[in-house]
C-alpha positions, 0 to 999 in steps of 0.5 A, spaced: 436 884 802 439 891 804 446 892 801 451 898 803 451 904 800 458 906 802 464 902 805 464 902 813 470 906 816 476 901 821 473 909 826 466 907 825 466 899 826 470 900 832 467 905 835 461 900 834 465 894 838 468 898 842 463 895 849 463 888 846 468 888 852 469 882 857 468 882 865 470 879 871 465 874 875 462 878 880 463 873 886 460 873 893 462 870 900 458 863 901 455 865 908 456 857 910 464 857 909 465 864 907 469 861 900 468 866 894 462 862 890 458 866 883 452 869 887 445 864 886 449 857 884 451 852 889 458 853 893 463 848 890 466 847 897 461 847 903 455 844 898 450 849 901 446 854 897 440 858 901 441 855 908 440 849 906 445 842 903 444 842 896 449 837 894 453 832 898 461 833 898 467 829 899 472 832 904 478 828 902 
């Protein structure tokens, strides 16, 4: 099992994890009902994904 040879600096392993950063989701316009949707996934307000009705949903 390989071991260390010497002790890691605070400088160095944060310079390592410096880019583990987090991102926004990138959001597109539903062409069907132009709400903010993730792209490739079924709108959540219209049910439409590709042009077509994937899901059913309930205006209440």
């Amino acid at each position: 099992m390989g071991v260390p040879k010497r002790k890691m600096s605070k400088q160095r392993k944060r310079q390592r994890r410096a880019h583990w950063k987090i991102e926004a989701p990138k959001l597109v316009h539903c062409p069907q009902c132009q709400a903010l949707t993730v792209p490739h996934r079924v709108c959540s307000e219209c049910g439409y994904y590709k042009g077509r009705e994937a899901v059913a949903v309930n205006k209440a």
